[in-house]
C-alpha positions in Angstrom: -13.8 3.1 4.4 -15.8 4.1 7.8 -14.4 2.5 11.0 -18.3 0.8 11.1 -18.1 0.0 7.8 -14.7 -1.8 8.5 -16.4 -3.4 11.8 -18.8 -4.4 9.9 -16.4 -5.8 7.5 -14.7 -7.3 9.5 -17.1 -9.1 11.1 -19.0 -10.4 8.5 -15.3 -11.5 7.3 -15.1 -14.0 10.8 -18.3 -15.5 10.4 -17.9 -16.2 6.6 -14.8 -17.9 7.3 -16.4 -20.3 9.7 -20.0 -20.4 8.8 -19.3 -22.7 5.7 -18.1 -25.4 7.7 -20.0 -27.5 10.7 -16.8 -28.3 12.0 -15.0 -26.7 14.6 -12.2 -24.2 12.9 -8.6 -25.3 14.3 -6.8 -23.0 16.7 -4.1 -22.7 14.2 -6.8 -20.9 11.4 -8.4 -18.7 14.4 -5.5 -17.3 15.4 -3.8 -16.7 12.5 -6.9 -15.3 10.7 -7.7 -13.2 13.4 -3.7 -12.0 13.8 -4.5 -11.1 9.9 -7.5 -8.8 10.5 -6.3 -7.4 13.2 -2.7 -6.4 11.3 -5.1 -5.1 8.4 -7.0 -2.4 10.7 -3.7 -1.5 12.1 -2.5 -0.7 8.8 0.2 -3.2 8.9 -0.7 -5.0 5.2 2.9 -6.9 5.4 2.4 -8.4 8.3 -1.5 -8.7 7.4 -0.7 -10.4 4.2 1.5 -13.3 5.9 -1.4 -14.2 8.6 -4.0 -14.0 5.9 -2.0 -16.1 3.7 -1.2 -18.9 6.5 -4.8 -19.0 7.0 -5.5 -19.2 3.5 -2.4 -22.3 3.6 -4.7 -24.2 6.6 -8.1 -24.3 4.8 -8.5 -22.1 1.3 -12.2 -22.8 0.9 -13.0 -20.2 3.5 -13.6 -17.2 2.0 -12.7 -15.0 4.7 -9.1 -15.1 4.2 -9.5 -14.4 0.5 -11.7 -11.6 1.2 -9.8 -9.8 3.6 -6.8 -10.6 1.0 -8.2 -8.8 -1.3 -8.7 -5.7 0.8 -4.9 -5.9 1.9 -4.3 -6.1 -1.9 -6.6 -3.0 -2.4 -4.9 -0.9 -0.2 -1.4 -1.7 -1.6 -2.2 -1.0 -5.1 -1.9 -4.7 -5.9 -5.7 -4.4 -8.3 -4.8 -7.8 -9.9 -4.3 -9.7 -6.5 -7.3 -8.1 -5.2 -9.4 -8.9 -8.0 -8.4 -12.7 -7.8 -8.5 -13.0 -4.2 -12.3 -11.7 -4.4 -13.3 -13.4 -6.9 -12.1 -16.5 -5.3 -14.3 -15.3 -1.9 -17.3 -15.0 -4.3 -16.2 -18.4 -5.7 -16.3 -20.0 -2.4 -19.7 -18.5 -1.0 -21.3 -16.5 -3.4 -24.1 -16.2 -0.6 -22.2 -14.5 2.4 -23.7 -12.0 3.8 -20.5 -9.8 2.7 -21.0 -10.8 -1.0 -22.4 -7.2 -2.2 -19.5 -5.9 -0.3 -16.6 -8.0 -1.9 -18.1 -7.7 -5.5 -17.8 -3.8 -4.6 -14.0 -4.2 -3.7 -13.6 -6.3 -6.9 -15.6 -4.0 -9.0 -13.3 -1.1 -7.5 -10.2 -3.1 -8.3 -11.3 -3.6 -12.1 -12.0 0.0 -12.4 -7.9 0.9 -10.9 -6.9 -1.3 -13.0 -7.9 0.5 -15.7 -10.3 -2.8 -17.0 -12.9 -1.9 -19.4 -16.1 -1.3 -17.0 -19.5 -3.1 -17.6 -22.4 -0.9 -18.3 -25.2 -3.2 -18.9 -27.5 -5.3 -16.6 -26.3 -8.7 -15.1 -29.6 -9.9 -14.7 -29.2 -13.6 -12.8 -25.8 -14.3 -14.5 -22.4 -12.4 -15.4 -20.4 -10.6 -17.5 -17.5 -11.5 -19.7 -14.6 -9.7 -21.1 -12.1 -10.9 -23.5 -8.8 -9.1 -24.7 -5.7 -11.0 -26.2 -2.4 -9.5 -27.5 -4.0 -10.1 -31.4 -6.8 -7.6 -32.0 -9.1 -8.9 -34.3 -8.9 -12.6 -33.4 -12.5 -14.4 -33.2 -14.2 -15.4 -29.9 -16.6 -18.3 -29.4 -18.4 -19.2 -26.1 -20.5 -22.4 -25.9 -20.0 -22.8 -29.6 -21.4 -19.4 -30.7 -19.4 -16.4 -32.0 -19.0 -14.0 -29.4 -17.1 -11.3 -31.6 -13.5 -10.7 -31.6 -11.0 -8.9 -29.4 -10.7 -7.2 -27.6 -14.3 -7.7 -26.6 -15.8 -5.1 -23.8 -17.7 -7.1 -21.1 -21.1 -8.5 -21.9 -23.5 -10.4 -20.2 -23.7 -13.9 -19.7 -25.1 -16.3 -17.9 -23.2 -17.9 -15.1 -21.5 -21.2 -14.7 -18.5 -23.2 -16.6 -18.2 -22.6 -19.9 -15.7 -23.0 -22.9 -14.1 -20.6 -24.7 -12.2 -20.6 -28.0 -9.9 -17.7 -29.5 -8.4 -17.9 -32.7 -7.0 -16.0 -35.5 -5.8 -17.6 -39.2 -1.6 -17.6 -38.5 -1.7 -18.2 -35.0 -2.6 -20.9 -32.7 -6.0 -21.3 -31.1 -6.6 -20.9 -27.4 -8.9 -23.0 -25.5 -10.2 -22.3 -21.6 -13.0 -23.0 -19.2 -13.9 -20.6 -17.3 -16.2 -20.2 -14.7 -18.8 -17.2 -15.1 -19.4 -15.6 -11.6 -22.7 -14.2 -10.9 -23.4 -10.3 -10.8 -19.1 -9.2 -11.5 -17.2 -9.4 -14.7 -15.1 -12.1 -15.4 -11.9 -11.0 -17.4 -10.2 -13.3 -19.7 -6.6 -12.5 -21.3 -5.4 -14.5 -23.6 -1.8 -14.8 -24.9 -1.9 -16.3 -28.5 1.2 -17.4 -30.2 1.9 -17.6 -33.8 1.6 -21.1 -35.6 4.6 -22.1 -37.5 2.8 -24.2 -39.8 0.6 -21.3 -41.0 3.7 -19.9 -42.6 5.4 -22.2 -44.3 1.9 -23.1 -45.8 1.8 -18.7 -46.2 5.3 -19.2 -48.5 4.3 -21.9 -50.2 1.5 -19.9 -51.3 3.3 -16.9 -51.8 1.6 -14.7 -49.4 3.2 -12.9 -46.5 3.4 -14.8 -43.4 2.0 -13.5 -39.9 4.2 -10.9 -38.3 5.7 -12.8 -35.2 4.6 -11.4 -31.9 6.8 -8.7 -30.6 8.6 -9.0 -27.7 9.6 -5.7 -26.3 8.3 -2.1 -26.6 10.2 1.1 -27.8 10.4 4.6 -26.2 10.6 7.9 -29.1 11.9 11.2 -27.7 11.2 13.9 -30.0 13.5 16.2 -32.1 13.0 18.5 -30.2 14.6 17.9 -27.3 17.2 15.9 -28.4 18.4 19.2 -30.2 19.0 21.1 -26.8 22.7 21.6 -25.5 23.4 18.9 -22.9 21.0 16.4 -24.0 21.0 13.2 -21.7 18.7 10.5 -21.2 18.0 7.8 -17.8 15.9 4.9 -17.9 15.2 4.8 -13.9 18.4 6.6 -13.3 20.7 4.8 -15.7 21.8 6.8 -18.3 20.9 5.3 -21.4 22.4 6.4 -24.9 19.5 6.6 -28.0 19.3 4.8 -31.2 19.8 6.9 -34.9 16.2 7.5 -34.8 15.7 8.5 -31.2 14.6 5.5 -30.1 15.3 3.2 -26.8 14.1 -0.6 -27.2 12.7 -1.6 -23.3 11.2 -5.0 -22.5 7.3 -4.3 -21.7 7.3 -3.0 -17.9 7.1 0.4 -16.2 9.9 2.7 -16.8 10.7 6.4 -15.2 12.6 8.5 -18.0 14.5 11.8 -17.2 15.9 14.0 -19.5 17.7 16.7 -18.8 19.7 19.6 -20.6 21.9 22.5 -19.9 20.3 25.3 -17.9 16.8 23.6 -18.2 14.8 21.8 -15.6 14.7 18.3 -15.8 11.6 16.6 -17.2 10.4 13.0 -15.8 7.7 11.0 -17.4 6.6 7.7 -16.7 6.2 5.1 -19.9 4.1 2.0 -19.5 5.5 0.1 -22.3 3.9 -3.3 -23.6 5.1 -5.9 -26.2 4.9 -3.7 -29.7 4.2 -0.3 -28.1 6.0 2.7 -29.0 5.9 5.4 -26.2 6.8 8.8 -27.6 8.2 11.6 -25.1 8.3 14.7 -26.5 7.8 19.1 -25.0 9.8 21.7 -23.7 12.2 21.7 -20.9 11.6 24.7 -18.7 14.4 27.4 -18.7 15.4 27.4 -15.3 16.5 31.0 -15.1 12.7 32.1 -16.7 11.2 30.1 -13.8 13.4 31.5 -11.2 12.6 35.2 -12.4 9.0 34.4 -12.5 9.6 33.0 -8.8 11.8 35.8 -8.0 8.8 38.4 -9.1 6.1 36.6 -7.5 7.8 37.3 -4.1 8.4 40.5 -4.9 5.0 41.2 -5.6 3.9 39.2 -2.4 6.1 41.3 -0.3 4.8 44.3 -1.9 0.8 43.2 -1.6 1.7 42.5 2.3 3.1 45.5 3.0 0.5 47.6 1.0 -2.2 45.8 3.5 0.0 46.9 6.6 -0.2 50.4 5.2 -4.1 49.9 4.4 -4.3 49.1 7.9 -2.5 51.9 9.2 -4.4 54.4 7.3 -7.4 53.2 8.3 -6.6 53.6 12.4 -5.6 56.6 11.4 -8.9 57.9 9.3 -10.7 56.0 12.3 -8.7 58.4 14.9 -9.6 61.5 12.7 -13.2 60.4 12.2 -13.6 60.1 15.8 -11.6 63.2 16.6 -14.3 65.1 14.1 -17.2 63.2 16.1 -16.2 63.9 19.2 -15.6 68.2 18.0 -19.6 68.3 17.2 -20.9 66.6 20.0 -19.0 69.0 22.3 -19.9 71.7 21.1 -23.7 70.8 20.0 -23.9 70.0 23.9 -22.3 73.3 25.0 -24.6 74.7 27.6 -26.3 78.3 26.3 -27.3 79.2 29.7 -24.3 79.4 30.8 -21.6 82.2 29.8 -19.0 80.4 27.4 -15.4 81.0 29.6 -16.9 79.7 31.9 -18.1 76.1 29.8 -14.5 76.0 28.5 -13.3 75.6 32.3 -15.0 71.9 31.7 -14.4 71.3 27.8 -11.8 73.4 25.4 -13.9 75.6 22.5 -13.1 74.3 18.8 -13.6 75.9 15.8 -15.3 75.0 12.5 -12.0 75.1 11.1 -10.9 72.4 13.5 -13.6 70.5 13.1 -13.5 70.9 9.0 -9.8 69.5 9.9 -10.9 66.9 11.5 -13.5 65.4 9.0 -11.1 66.2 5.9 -8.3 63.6 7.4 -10.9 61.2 8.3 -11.9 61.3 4.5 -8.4 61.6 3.1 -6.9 58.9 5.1 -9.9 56.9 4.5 -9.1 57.0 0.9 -5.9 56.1 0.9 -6.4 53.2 2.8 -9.0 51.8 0.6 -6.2 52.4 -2.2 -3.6 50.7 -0.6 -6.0 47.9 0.1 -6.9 47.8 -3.7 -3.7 48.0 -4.8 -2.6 44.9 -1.9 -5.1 43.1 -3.8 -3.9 43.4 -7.0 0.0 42.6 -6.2 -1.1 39.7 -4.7 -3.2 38.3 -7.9 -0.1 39.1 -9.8 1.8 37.3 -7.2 0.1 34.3 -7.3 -0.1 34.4 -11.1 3.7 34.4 -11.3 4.2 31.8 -8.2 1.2 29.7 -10.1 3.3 29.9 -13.1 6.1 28.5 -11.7 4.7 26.3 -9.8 2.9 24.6 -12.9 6.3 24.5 -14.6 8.0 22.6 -11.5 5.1 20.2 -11.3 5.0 19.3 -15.2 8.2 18.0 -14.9 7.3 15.2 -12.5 5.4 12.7 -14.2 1.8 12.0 -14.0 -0.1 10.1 -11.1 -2.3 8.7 -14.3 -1.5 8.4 -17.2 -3.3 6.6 -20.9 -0.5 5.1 -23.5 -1.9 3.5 -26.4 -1.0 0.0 -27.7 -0.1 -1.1 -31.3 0.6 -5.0 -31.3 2.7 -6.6 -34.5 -0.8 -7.4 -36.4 -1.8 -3.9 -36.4 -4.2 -4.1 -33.3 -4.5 -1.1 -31.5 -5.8 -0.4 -27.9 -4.6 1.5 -24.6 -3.4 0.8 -21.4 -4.0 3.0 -18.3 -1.2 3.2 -15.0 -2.2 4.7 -11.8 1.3 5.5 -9.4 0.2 4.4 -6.0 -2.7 3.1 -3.8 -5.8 4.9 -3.9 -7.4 5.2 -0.1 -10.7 3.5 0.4 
């Protein structure tokens, strides 16, 4: 964000957090409001966050503190408080004058989040999106079916309204929600299985519902478990593997190294969610490989740098001849004829054709072997960067990803993803 576009953040921020009111703000909600934004342009979002929060304490229908929450949020990587904080500011005075501005940071948020995005047109209303850990359950809004989950956002119009999710084996869920004008409004629902739906299930003799997992699972592949030295962390705790390769996790965020003799260690981050399997699997780069590949990049960057110092060198020196051979014909085309020759080479010495022929022939020879060296500079250093490239690739694919997709099979056979993003993006 600009520095005027943060002024004029900011002060849109101040006079949507008093306008609302007739009344005179307390001391206590200036100050601490304005201690807030103030730690926010400073970059201090710790200490922001505590004044904004007090504020929030003295009087939460102002939406200033919730906006500038949100922004605090947004620039910690915290999507989830910043899309609640600004949708509560957009809650609170869908009006302000800062209202295209917050429904930008919230839209932002969603999209960081990794929330499915909303490509239609809001018209005067909303949109809605609906995701539950049951795929396939039903959705009805206002008493009309709506689809099932997970359902993508779609427009509605804005206000209060009732939804209902339910699937046959587990219990319903029923909300009000309140549709906000011109954002998306995203509901998760958590369903739980109904206890009565299986005895009637036995009775009947037909399978009961699966009960809803609880915890996740991370697969590393033969592959690398087959390598000499073979070890496994779980955020550096060594962890030992299942008979089937497997590590059971509760759903969270999990850094896994593995490492084996000789080979580079590879870390990858697994997002894992209740009834997600995460499967690792690759090569682990042979350290001594990438070392030689390093080794002969150098080499070859030594070698292109001291090719181009000898390119140069040549070339001062075909420069030197070239003007030695120039300055042998304009002599002697400017010789004086009316004038005996001893006495012309009192002022300049006589050369010869063959000195001039000398001359030229070094110009052209060292000429040519400076544009060689040159050439050839060139090429070792393509080869050197190929080779330092290499390497470089294989140090960096051990590290895991700044992003990164994992897909999502729940216990009743719905399927989905999940994206992660490692750290805050700058806006």
């Amino acid at each position: 964000m600009s520095a005027a576009a943060a002024r004029l953040v900011l002060a849109g921020a101040i006079i949507g957090a008093i306008q609302p009111s007739w009344a005179q703000p307390s001391p206590d909600l200036t100050r601490e409001f304005q201690a807030g934004v103030d730690a926010f342009r400073l970059g201090k979002y710790a200490e922001a966050k505590d004044h904004l929060q007090r504020a929030r304490t003295i009087d939460p229908k102002l939406p200033g503190p919730h906006r500038f929450l949100a922004a605090v949020a947004k620039a910690t990587g915290d999507w989830n408080g910043c899309i609640e904080s600004a949708r509560e500011a957009l809650r609170l005075n869908p009006q302000s004058n800062e209202a295209g501005d917050t429904r930008k940071l919230h839209d932002d948020c969603r999209q960081s989040a990794g929330r499915a995005p909303f490509r239609g047109e809001y018209g005067d209303g909303g949109a809605i999106g609906v995701s539950s850990n049951v795929a396939g359950a039903s959705i009805t809004i206002r008493g009309l079916g709506y689809g099932a989950t997970p359902l993508p956002p779609r427009p509605l119009a804005a206000g209060d309204i009732d939804i209902v999710v339910e699937k046959a084996g587990w219990l319903p869920v029923k909300r009000t929600i309140t549709v906000l004008p011109l954002v998306v409004t995203d509901v998760v629902v958590e369903m739980e299985p109904d206890p009565t739906a299986a005895t009637v299930s036995n009775d009947l003799g037909v399978k009961p519902p699966p009960a809803a997992p609880t915890e996740g699972w991370v697969a590393i592949g033969a592959g690398l478990r087959g390598l000499p030295g073979f070890a496994i962390a779980v955020d550096g705790k060594p962890v030992t593997l299942d008979a089937k390769g497997e590590l059971t996790l509760p759903p969270g965020e999990y850094t896994v190294e593995i490492t084996a003799t000789g080979r580079d260690a590879m870390q990858r981050r697994a997002r894992i969610a209740k009834g997600q399997k995460r499967r690792i699997d690759g090569e682990l780069v042979v350290i001594s490989q990438r070392e030689q590949r390093e080794f002969r990049g150098h080499i070859f960057l030594a070698s292109g740098a001291a090719l181009a110092v000898g390119g140069f060198a040549t070339m001062l020196l075909a420069k030197q001849a070239d003007t030695e051979a120039r300055d042998i014909l304009r002599i002697e085309k400017g010789r004086p004829t009316t004038i005996p020759l001893d006495q012309t080479t009192q002022i300049e010495a006589l050369h010869t054709r063959a000195e001039y022929n000398d001359a030229h022939d070094r110009a052209k020879r060292w000429a040519l072997i400076s544009n060689i060296a040159y050439g050839a500079a060139v090429v070792s250093a393509g080869v050197s960067v190929g080779y330092l490239f290499l390497a470089r690739r294989e140090k960096r694919i051990s590290a895991p990803p700044k992003l990164a997709v994992f897909p999502i099979v729940d216990a009743a056979g719905g399927r989905g993803a999940v994206m992660s993003v490692e750290g805050a993006l700058s806006w």
